[in-house]
C-alpha positions as CSV (number, residue, x, y, z in Angstrom):
1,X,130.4,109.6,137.2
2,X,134.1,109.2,136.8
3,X,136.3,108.7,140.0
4,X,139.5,110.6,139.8
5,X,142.8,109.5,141.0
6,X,143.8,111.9,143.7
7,X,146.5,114.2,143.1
8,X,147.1,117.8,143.3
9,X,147.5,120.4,140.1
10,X,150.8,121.4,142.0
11,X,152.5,118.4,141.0
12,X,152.5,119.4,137.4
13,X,156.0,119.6,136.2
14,X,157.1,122.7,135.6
15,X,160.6,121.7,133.9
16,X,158.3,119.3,131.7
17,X,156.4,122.5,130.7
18,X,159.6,124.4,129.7
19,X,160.2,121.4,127.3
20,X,157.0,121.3,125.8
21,X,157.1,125.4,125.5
22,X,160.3,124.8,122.8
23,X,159.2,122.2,120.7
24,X,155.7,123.5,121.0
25,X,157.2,126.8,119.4
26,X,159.5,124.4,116.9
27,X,156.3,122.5,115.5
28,X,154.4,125.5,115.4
29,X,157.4,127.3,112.9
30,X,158.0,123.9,111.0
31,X,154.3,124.1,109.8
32,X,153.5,127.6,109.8
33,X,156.9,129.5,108.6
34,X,158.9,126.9,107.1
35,X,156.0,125.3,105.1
36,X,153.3,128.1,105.2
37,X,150.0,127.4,103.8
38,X,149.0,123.5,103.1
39,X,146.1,122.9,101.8
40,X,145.0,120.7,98.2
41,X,145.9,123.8,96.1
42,X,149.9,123.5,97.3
43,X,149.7,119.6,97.4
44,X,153.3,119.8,97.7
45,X,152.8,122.0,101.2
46,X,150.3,119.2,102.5
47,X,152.6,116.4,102.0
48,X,155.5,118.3,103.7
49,X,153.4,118.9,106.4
50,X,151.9,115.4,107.0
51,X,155.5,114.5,106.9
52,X,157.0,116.6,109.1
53,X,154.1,115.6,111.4
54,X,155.1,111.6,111.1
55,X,158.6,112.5,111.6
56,X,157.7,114.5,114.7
57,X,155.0,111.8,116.2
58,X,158.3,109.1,115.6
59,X,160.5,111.5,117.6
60,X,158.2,111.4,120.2
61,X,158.1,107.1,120.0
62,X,155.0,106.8,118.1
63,X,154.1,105.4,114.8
64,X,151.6,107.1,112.9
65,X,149.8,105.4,110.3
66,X,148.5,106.7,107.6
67,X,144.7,106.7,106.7
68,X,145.1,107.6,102.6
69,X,141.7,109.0,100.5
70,X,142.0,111.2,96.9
71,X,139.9,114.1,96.8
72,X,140.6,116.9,94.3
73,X,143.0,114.5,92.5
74,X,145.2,115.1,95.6
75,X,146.4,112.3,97.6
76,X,145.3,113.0,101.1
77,X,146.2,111.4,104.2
78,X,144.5,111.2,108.2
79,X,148.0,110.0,110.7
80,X,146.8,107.6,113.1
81,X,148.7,107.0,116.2
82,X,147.6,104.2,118.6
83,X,148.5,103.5,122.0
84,X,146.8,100.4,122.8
85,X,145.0,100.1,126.1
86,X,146.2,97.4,128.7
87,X,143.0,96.1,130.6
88,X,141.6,94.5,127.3
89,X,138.4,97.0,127.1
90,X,137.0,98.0,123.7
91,X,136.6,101.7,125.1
92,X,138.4,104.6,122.9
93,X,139.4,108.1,123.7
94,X,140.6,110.3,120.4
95,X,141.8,113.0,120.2
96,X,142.8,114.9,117.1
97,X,143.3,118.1,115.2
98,X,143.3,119.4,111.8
99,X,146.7,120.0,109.9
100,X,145.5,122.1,106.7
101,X,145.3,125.8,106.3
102,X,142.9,127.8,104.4
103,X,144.2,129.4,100.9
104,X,146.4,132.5,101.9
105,X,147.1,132.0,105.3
106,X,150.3,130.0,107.4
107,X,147.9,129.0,110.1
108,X,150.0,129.2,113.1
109,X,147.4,128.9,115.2
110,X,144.2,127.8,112.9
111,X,145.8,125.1,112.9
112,X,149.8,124.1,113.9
113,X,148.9,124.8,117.7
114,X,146.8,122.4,117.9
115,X,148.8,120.3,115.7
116,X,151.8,120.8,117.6
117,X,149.5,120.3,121.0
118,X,148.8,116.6,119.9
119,X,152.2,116.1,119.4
120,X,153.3,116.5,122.4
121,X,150.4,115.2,124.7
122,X,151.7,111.8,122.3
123,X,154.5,112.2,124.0
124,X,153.5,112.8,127.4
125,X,150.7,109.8,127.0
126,X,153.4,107.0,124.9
127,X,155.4,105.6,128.5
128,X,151.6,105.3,130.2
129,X,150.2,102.2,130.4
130,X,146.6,103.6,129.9
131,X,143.6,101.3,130.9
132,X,141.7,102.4,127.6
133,X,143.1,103.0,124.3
134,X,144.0,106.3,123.4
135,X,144.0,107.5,119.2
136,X,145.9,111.1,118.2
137,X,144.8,111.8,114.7
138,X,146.0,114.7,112.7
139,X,143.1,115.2,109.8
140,X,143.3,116.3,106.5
141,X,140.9,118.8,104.9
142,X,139.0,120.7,107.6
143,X,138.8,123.9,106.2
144,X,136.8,125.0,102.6
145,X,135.4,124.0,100.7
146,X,135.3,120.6,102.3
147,X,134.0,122.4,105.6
148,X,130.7,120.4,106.4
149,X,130.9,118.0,103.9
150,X,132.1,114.1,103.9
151,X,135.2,115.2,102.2
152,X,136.8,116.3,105.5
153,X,139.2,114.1,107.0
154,X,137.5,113.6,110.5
155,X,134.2,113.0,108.3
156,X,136.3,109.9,106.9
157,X,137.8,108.8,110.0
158,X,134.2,109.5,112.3
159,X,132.5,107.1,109.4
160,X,135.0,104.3,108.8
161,X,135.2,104.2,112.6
162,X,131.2,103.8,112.8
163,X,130.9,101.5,110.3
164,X,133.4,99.1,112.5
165,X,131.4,99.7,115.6
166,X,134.8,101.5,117.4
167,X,133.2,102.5,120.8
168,X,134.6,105.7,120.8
169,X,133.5,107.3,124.7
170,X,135.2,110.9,123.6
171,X,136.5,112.9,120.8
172,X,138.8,115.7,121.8
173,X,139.1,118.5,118.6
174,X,142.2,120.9,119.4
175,X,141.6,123.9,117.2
176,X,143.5,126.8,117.9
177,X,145.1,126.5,121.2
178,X,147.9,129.6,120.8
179,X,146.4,132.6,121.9
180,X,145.7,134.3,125.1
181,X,144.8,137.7,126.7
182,X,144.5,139.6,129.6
183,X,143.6,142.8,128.2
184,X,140.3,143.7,129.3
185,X,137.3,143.3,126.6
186,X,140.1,141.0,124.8
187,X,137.2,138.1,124.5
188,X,133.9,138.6,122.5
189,X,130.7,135.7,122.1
190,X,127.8,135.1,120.1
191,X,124.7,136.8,121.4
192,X,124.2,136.7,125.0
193,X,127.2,134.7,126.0
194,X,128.9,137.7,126.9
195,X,126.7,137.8,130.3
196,X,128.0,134.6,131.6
197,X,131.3,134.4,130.4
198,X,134.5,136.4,131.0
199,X,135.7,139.5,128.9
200,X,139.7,138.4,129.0
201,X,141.0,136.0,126.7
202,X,142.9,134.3,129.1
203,X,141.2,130.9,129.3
204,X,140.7,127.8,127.8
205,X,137.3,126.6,126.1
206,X,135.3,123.3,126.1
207,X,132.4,123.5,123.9
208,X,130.3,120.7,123.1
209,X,126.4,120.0,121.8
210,X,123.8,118.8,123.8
211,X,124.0,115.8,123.4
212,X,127.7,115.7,124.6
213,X,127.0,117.5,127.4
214,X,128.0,113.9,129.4
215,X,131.3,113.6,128.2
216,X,132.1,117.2,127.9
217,X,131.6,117.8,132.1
218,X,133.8,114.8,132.6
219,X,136.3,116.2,130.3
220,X,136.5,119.7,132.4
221,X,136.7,118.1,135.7
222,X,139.5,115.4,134.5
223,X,141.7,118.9,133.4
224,X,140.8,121.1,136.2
225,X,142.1,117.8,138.4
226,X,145.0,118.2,136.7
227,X,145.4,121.5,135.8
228,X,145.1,125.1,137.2
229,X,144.9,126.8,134.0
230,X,141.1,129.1,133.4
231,X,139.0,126.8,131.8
232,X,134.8,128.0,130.7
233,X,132.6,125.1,129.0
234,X,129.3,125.5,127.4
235,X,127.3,122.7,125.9
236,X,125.1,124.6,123.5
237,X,123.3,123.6,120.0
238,X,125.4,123.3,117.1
239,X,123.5,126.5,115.8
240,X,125.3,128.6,117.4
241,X,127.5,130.3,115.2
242,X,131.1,128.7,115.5
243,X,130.1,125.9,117.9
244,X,130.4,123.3,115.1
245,X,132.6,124.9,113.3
246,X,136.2,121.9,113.5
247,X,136.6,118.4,113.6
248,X,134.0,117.8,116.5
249,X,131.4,117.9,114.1
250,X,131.8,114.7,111.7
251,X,131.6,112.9,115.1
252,X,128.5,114.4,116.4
253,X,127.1,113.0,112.8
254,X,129.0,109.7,113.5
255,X,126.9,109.7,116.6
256,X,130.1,110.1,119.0
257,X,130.3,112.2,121.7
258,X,132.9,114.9,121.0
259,X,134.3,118.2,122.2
260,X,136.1,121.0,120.9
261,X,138.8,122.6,123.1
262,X,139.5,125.9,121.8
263,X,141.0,129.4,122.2
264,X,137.6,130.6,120.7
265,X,139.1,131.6,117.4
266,X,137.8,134.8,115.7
267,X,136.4,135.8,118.9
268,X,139.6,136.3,120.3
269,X,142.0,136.2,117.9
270,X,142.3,138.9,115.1
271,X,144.4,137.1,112.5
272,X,141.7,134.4,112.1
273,X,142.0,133.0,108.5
274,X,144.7,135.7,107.7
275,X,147.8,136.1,106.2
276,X,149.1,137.4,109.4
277,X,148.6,134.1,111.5
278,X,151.9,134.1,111.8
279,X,154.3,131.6,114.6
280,X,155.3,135.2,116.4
281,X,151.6,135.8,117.4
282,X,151.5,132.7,119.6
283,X,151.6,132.3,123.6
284,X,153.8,129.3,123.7
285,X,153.9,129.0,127.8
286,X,150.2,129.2,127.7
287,X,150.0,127.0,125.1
288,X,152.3,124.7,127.1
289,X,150.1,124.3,130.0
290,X,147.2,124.1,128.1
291,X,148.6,120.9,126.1
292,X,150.5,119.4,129.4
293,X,146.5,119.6,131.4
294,X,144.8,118.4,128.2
295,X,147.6,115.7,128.5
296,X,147.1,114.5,132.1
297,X,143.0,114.8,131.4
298,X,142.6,112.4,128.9
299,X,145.2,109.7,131.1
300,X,142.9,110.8,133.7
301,X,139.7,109.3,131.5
302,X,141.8,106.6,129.9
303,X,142.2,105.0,133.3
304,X,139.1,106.3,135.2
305,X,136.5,103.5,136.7
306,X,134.2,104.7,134.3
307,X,134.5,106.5,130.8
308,X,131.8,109.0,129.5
């Protein structure tokens, strides 16, 4: 069990949130309008982007480091930030999101919201002194073809990282974190999910595998501590169709525990993987209090008694 600090979601800042609303929305039109698709086949697109996103990690008063690998005879690159825990532990909490598009698409919200999400929870978490160290990783090369292979960016990082024992407790995977609905029938499922779960698209998910079913309850009830925003989970096998489907995976392989917090993509969103994934399409107050409880939940874990 993890004890949580008591405090109560109505301290959440609501002037902080405005904040985070406009550069949320300026990160999110940096990637997705000014840049547009970035992916190994506009190489010149991908290296904007990965340094637009160090400029906008040092604006927030972190250093991001660069993790380089060639694939495709295109220079890739994972950015690292670390912000080093204080009680000496070995413990680490990661969170991290995917920066490339796939071929034809902007990707405002697969994937610059959750880009711009781990942004700014960097700078929301950099003043903390956090008991455990926290990593924000942007990745390279999440979507086709290196999709489930060890070409992927996380698959690099989740391996390098095993091979030096990092204890890694929890991986958080932000993918797609800009869209919300409260039209009814506005949220569809894979097969029978669609008895348990609600039909608006007004919530955020937590989805996880079995096996990381530990770390993903402790991850809900750190952000429902903090936040009062809908939140569903499901821990579920990786067959399911889209349950695997981001950065979370090359940790489960890795052997970390790892969850995706998600939107739900294509189930919700109708300009997944589209041309039409445009910045305009995104709820940036939503989006804001989604990134500001995702924030306060992983200081909530960093500093718990006990880590998943």
């Amino acid at each position: 069990m993890i004890a949580l600090p008591a405090r109560s979601v109505k301290e959440t800042s609501v002037s902080r949130e405005m904040v985070s609303e406009r550069r949320l929305r300026r990160h999110v039109q940096a990637l997705a309008q000014t840049i547009g698709e970035r992916n190994v086949w506009r190489p010149d697109a991908l290296h904007a982007a990965a340094d637009y996103i160090r400029g906008a990690f040092a604006e927030a008063g972190c250093e991001a480091a660069p993790r380089y690998y060639q694939t495709h005879r295109v220079c890739c690159e994972n950015l690292e930030v670390t912000l080093p825990g204080t009680a000496g532990r070995s413990e680490i909490i990661v969170a991290g999101a995917h920066y490339d598009t796939v071929r034809g698409s902007p990707g405002a919200d697969d994937n610059a919201s959750g880009v711009a999400s781990l942004i700014e929870i960097a700078r929301e978490l950099q003043p903390r002194s956090l008991r455990r160290t926290v990593k924000l990783v942007a990745f390279v090369n999440e979507e086709a073809p290196f999709f489930f292979t060890r070409q992927m960016g996380s698959w690099i990082y989740a391996s390098a990282a095993r091979r030096r024992g990092d204890d890694i407790r929890l991986m958080l995977s932000l993918e797609m974190l800009g869209c919300y609905s409260d039209a009814p029938g506005s949220q569809a499922y894979p097969p029978l999910l669609r008895w348990f779960y609600p039909q608006r698209g007004n919530f955020i998910a937590f989805v996880s595998n079995l096996r990381s079913r530990r770390a993903l309850d402790a991850l809900v009830r750190a952000f429902r501590s903090r936040s009062d925003f809908p939140a569903e989970r499901l821990a579920s096998p990786a067959i399911v169709p889209g349950v695997a489907w981001s950065d979370q995976w090359s940790f489960w392989r890795a052997g970390y525990a790892a969850v995706m917090v998600t939107d739900t993509a294509f189930y919700r969103y109708a300009h997944y993987h589209a041309a039409s994934d445009t910045p305009e399409k995104i709820d940036y107050v939503r989006m804001a209090r989604v990134a500001d409880g995702l924030a306060q939940a992983i200081a909530v874990l960093a500093d718990s008694a006990n880590c998943p």
